[in-house]
ZANU-146730 format. One record per residue (C-alpha): residue number from 0; residue in three letters; chain; x, y, z. Coordinates in nm, 2 decimals, m for minus. Layout:
N
num:residu:chaine:x:y:z
NUM:ALA:A:X:Y:Z
...
This chain:
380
num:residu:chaine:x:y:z
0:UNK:A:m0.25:8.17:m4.64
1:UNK:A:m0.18:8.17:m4.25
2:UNK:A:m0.05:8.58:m4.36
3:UNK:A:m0.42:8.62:m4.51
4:UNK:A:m0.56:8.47:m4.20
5:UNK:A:m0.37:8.75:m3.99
6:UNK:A:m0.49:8.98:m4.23
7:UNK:A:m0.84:8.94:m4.18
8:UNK:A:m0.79:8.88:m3.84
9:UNK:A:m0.63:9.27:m3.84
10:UNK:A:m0.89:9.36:m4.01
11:UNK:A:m1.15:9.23:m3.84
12:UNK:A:m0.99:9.41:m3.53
13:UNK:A:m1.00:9.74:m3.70
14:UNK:A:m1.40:9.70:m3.74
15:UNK:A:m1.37:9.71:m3.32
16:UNK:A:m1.50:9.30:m3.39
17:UNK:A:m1.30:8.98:m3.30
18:UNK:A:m1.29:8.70:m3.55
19:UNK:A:m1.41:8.40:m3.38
20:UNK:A:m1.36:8.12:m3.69
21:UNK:A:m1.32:8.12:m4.06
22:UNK:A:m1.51:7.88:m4.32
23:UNK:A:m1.29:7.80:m4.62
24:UNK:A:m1.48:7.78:m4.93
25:UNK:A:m1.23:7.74:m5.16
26:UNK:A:m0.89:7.95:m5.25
27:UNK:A:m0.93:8.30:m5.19
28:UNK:A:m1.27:8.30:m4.97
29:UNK:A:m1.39:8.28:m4.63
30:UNK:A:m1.64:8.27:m4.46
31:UNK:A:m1.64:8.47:m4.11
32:UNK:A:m1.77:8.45:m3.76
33:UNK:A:m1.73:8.73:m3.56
34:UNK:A:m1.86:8.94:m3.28
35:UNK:A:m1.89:9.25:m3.07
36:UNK:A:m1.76:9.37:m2.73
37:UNK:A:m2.07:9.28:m2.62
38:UNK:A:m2.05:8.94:m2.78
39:UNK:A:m2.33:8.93:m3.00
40:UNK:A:m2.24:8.77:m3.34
41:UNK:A:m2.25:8.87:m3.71
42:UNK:A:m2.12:8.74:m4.01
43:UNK:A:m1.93:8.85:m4.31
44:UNK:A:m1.71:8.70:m4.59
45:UNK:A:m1.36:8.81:m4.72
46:UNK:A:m1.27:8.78:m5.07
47:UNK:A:m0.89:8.81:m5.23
48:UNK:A:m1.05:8.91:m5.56
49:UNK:A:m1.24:9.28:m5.41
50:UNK:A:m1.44:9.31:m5.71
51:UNK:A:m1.62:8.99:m5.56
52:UNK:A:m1.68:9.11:m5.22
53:UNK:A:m1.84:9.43:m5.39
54:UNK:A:m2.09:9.18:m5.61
55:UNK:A:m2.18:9.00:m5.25
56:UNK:A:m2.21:9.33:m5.10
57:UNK:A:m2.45:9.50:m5.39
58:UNK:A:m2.66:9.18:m5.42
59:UNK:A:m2.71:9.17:m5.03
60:UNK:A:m2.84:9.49:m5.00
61:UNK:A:m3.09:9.46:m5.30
62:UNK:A:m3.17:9.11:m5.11
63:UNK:A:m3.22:9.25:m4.78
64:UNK:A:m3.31:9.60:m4.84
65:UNK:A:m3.15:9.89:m4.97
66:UNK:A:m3.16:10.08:m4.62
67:UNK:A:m2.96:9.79:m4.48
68:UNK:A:m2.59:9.86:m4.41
69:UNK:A:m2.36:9.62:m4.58
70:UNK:A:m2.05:9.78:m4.51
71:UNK:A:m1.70:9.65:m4.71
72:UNK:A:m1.35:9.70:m4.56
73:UNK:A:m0.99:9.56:m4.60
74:UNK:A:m0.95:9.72:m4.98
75:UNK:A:m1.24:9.57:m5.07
76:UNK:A:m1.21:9.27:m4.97
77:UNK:A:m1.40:9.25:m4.61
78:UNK:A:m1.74:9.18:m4.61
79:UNK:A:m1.98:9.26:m4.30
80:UNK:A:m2.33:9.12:m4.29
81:UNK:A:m2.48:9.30:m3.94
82:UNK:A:m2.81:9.17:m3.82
83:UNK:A:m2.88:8.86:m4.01
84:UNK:A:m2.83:9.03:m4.38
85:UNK:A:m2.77:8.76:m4.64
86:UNK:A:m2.84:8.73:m5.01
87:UNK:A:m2.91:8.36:m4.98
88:UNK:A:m3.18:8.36:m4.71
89:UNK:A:m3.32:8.72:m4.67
90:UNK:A:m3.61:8.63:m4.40
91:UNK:A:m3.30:8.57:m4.18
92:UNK:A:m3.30:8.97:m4.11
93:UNK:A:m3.64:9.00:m4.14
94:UNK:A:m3.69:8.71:m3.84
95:UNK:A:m3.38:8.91:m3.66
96:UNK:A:m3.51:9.25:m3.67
97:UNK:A:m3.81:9.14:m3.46
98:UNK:A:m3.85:9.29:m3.13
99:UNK:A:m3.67:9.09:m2.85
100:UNK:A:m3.53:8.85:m3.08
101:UNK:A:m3.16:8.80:m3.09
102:UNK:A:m2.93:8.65:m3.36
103:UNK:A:m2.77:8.34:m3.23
104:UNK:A:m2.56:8.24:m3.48
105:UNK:A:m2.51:8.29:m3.87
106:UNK:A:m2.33:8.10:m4.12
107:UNK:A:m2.30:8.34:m4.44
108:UNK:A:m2.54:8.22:m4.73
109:UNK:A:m2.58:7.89:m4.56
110:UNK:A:m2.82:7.94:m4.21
111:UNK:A:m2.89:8.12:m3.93
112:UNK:A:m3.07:8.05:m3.62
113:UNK:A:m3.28:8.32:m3.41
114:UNK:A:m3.37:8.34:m3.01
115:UNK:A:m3.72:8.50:m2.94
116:UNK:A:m3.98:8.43:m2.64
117:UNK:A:m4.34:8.35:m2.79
118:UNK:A:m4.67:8.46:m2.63
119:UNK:A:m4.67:8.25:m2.39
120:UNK:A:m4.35:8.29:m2.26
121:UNK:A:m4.17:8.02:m2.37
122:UNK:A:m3.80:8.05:m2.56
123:UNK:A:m3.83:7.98:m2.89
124:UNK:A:m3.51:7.93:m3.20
125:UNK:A:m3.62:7.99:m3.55
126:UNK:A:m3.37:7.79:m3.78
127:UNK:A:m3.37:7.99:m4.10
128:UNK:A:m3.18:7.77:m4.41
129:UNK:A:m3.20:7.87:m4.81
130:UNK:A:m3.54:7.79:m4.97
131:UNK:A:m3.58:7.43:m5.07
132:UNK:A:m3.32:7.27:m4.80
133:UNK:A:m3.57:7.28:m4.52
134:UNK:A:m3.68:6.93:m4.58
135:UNK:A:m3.33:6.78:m4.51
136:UNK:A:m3.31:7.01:m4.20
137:UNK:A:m3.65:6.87:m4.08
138:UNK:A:m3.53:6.52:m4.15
139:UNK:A:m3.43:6.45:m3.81
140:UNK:A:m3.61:6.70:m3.61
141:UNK:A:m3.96:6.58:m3.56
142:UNK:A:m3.79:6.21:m3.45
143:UNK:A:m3.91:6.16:m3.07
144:UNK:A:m3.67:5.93:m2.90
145:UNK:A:m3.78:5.74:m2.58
146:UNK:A:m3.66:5.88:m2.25
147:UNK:A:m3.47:6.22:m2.44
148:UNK:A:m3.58:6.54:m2.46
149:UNK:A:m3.57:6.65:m2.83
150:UNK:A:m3.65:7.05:m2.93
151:UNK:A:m4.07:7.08:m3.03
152:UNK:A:m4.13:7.20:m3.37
153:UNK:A:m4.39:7.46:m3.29
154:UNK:A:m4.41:7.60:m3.67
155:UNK:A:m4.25:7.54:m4.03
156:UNK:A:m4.25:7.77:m4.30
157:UNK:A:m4.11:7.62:m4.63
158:UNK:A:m4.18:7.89:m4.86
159:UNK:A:m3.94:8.11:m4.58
160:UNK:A:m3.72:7.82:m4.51
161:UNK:A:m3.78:7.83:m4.16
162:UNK:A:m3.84:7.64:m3.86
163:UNK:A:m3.93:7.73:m3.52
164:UNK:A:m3.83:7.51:m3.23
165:UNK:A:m3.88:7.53:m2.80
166:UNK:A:m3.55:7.58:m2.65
167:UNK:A:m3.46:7.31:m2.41
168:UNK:A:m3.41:7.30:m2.04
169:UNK:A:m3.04:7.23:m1.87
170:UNK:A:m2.70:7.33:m1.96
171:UNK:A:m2.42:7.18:m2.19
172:UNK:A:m2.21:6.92:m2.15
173:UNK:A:m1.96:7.18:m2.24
174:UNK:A:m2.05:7.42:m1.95
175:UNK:A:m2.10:7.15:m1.68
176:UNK:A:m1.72:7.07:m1.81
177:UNK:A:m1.61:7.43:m1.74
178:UNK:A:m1.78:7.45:m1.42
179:UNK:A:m1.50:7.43:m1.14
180:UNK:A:m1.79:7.45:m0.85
181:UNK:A:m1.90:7.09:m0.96
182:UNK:A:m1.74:6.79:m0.81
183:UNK:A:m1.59:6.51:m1.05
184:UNK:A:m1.86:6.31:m0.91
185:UNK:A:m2.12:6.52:m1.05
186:UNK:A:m1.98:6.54:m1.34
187:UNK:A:m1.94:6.23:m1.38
188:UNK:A:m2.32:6.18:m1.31
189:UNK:A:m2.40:6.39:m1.61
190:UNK:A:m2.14:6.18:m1.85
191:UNK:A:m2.32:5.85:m1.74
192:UNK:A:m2.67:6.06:m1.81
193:UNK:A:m2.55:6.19:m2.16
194:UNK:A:m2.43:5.81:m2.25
195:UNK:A:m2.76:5.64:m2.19
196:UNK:A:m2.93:5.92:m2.40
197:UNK:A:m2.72:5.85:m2.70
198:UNK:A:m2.76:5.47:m2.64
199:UNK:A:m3.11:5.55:m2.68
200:UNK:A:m3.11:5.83:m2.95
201:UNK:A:m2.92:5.53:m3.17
202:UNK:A:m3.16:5.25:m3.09
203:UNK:A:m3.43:5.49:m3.25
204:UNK:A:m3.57:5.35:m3.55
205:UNK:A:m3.42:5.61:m3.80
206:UNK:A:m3.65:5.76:m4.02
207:UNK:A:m3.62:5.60:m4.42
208:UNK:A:m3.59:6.02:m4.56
209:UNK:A:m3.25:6.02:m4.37
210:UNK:A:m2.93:6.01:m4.57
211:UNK:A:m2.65:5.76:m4.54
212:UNK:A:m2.36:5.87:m4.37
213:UNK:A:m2.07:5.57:m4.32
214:UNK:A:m1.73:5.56:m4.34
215:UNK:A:m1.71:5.67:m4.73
216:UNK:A:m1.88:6.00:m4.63
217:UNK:A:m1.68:6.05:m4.32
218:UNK:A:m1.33:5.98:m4.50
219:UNK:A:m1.48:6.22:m4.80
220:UNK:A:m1.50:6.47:m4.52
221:UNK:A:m1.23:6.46:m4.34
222:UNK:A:m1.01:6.47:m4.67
223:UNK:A:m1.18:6.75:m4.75
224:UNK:A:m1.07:6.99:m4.47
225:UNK:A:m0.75:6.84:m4.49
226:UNK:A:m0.72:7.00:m4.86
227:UNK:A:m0.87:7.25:m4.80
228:UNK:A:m0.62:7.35:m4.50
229:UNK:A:m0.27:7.23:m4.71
230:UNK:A:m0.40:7.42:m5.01
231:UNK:A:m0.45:7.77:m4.77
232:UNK:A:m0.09:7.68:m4.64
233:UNK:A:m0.27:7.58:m4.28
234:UNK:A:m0.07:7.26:m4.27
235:UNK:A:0.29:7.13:m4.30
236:UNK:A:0.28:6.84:m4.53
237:UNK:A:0.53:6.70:m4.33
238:UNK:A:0.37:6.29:m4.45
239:UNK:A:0.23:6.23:m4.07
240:UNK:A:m0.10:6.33:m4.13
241:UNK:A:m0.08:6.15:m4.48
242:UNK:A:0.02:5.82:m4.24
243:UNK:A:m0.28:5.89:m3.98
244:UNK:A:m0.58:5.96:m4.27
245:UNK:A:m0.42:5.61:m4.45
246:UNK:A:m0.48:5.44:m4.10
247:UNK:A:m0.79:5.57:m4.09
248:UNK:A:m0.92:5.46:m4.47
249:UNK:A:m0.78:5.09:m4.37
250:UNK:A:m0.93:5.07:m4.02
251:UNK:A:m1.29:5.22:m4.18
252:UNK:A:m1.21:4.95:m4.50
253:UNK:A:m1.33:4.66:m4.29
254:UNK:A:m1.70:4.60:m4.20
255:UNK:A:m1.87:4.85:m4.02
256:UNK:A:m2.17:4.78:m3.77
257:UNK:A:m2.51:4.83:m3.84
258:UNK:A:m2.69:5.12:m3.92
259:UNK:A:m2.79:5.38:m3.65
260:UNK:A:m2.99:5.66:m3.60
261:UNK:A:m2.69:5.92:m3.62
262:UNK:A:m2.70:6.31:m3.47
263:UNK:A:m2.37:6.29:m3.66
264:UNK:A:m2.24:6.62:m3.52
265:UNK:A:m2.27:6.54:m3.21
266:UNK:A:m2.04:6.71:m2.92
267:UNK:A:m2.07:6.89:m2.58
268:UNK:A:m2.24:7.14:m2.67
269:UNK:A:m2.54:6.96:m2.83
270:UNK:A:m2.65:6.81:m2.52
271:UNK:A:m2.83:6.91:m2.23
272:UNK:A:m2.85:6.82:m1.86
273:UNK:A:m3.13:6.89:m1.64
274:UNK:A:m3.16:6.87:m1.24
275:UNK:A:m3.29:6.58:m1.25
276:UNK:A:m2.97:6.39:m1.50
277:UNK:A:m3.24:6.39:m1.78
278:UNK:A:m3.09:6.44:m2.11
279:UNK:A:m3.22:6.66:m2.37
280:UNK:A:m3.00:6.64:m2.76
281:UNK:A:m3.03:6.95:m2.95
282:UNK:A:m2.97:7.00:m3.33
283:UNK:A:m3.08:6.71:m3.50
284:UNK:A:m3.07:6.96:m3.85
285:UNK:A:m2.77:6.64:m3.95
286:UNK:A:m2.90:6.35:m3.84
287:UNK:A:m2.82:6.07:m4.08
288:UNK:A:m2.79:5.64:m4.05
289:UNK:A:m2.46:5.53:m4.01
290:UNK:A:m2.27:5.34:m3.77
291:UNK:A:m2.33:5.45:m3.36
292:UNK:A:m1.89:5.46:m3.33
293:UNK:A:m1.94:5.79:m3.54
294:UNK:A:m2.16:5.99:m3.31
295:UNK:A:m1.96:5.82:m2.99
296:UNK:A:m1.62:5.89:m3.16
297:UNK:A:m1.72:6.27:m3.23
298:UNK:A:m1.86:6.36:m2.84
299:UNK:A:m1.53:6.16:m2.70
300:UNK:A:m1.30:6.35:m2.89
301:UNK:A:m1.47:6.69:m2.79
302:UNK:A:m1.40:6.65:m2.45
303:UNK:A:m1.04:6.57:m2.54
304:UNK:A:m1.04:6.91:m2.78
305:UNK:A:m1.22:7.10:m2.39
306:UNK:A:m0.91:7.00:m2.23
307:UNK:A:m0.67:7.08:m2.44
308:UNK:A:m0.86:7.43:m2.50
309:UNK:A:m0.78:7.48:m2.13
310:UNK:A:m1.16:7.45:m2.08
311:UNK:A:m1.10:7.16:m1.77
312:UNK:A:m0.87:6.97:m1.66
313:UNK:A:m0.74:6.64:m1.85
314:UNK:A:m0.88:6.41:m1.58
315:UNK:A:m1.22:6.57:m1.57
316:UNK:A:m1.23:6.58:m1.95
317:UNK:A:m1.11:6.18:m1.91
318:UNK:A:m1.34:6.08:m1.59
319:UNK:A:m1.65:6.26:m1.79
320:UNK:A:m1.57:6.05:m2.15
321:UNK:A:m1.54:5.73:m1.90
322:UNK:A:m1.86:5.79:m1.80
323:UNK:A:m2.01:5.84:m2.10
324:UNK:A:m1.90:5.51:m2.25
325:UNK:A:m2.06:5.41:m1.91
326:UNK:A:m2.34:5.48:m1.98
327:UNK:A:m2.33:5.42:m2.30
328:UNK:A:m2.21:5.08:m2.31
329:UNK:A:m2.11:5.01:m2.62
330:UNK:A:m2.12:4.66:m2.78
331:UNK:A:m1.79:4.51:m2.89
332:UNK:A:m1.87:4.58:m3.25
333:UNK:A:m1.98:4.91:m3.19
334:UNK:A:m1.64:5.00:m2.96
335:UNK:A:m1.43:4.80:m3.21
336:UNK:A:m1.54:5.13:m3.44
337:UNK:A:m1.43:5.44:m3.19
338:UNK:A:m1.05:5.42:m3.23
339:UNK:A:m1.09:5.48:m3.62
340:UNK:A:m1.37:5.73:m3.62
341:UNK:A:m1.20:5.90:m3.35
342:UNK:A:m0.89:5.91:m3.54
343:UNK:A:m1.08:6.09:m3.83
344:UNK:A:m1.26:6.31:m3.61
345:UNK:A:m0.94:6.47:m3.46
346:UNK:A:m0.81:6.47:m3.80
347:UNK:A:m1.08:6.69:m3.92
348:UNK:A:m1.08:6.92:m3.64
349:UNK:A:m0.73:6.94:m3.63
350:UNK:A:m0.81:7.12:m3.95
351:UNK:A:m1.10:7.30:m3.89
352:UNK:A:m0.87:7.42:m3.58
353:UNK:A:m0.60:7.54:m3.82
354:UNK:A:m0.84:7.81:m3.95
355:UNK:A:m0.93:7.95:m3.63
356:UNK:A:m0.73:8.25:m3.48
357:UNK:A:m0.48:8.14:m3.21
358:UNK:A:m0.61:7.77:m3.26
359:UNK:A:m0.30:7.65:m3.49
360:UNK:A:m0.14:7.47:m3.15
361:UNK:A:m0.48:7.31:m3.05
362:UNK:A:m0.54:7.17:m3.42
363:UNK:A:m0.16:7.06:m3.46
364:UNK:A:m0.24:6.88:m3.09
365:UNK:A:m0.55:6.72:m3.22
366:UNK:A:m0.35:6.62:m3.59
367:UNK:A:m0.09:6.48:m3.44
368:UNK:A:m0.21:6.29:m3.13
369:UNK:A:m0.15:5.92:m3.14
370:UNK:A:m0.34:5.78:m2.84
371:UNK:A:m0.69:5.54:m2.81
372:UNK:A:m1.01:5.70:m2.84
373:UNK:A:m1.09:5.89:m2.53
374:UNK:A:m1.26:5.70:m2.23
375:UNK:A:m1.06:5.43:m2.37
376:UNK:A:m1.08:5.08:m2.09
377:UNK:A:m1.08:4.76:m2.25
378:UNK:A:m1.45:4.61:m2.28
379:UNK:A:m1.56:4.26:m2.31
């Protein structure tokens, strides 16, 4: 499979697009994420069987309209879906095609999310999902959490499967990370910020529509990519990553903490830091109740994934996850918890790593590494 993966990465290429990540979805299917020169994003699928690609394409075009180009390369087997087109949730064009709005992002027949500026001036993402999944997605968005800034549903259509949302002031984690005209200090301001905000975010009385998520859903994911990444010939089943995922399942067997209000996909680039250190948490489209190590787990191990992305230095990706658990600070039962969600988490990235192009060194890093959660200091 890692030949298919340079195939469609070639033909991506030949498109004049670059091929940002792939979505397995089973053997001989993907799901793509690409973009232009000019770095706006599309999506598209590739299918081994063409005759399958062609169905998609047809069906999209009916979906969206028939003067909407839906154009199919590689044999057959490439599928591009410019400007929001999708079968699954055709307002997603419709919302991008509006003037001044912009397509942020587009996950094939899954979602999509759209950046416009209302009337009054005000930045505004429209979260488009199929028809009859809006409820889960609204779950966790209308929660208001003490002292964090959470995005303002402003509208909700659920006949359109949409929801509109004010953007937030501040910048990412992530890009306060790459920032190499901040000192550590600051940095380490804004890790101490983002780790009293998810102290606070978890203390939230979690709404009763939310979903479980524990350590039976977590391992069920994290196997999941794991097959999924052996069975497209991604990963060596060389038994290490067998040993890690059983220390994982026996570290998760014993009795978890109590349950939390979870973003539960929660990294660097779901949080925000104004001037002032206050903390806004974006995406709550996931949020579950689980156990708090999850969501702590998931941010820490991001910052190790920025570093060895070449994003920041080690130390300011280590001196930023200190401070979080700072700020954070974590009760013994709920610290007790990182080391085994974190050992999950890099397992499942390692994989989702393996499908991205020129990743298969960071994932192997992530698959392989054998230290403590990150921010790791002994706490009493």
């Amino acid at each position: 499979m890692t030949q298919v993966i340079d195939r469609v990465t070639e033909a991506v290429a030949s498109c004049g697009l670059d091929l940002e990540k792939t979505f397995p979805q089973g053997t001989g299917h993907l799901l793509l994420q690409m973009s232009r020169p000019d770095r706006s994003r599309l999506a598209g699928q590739w299918f081994a069987d063409s005759s399958r690609a062609r169905v998609v394409a047809r069906e999209t075009r009916k979906r969206t309209g028939d003067d909407v180009d839906v154009p199919v390369h590689d044999g057959g087997r490439l599928l591009l879906q410019p400007d929001g087109a999708d079968r699954r949730i055709p307002v997603l064009h419709r919302v991008a095609s509006t003037p001044g709005a912009a397509l942020v992002a587009h996950r094939a027949e899954k979602r999509g999310s759209v950046r416009r500026v209302d009337r009054d001036g005000q930045a505004v993402y429209t979260k488009v999902v199929r028809p009859g999944r809006l409820s889960a997605t609204m779950a966790g968005a209308r929660v208001r959490v003490d002292g964090v800034r959470v995005p303002k549903v402003t509208a909700v259509d659920p006949d359109d499967g949409t929801m509109d949302c004010r953007a937030l002031p501040g910048r990412t984690l992530h890009d306060i990370l790459a920032d190499p005209t901040l000192t550590t200090a600051e940095v380490i301001a804004a890790g101490r910020a983002v780790g009293g905000a998810v102290a606070r975010l978890h203390a939230c009385p979690p709404p009763s529509s939310l979903r479980r998520h524990g350590a039976t859903e977590e391992m069920a994911v994290t196997r999941g990519w794991l097959r999924q990444a052996r069975v497209h010939g991604l990963l060596d089943d060389t038994g290490l990553v067998r040993q890690r995922l059983e220390t994982a399942r026996g570290l998760l067997a014993d009795t978890g903490g109590e349950s939390a209000f979870l973003h539960r996909d929660l990294h660097d680039k779901q949080v925000v830091v104004d001037g002032d250190d206050s903390v806004g948490i974006l995406d709550l489209d996931l949020a579950a109740t689980g156990e708090a190590a999850l969501d702590l787990a998931n941010l820490l191990v991001h910052m190790e994934l920025r570093s060895l992305q070449g994003l920041c230095p080690a130390a300011r990706a280590r001196a930023c996850a200190d401070a979080v658990v700072d700020g954070y600070a974590p009760e013994l039962d709920t610290w007790r918890r990182v080391p085994a969600y974190a050992l999950t988490t890099r397992l499942r990235l390692g994989a989702v790593y393996a499908f991205r192009p020129g990743s298969a060194g960071i994932g192997l890093a992530l698959l392989t590494d054998a230290s403590g959660p990150p921010g790791h200091r002994e706490r009493r």
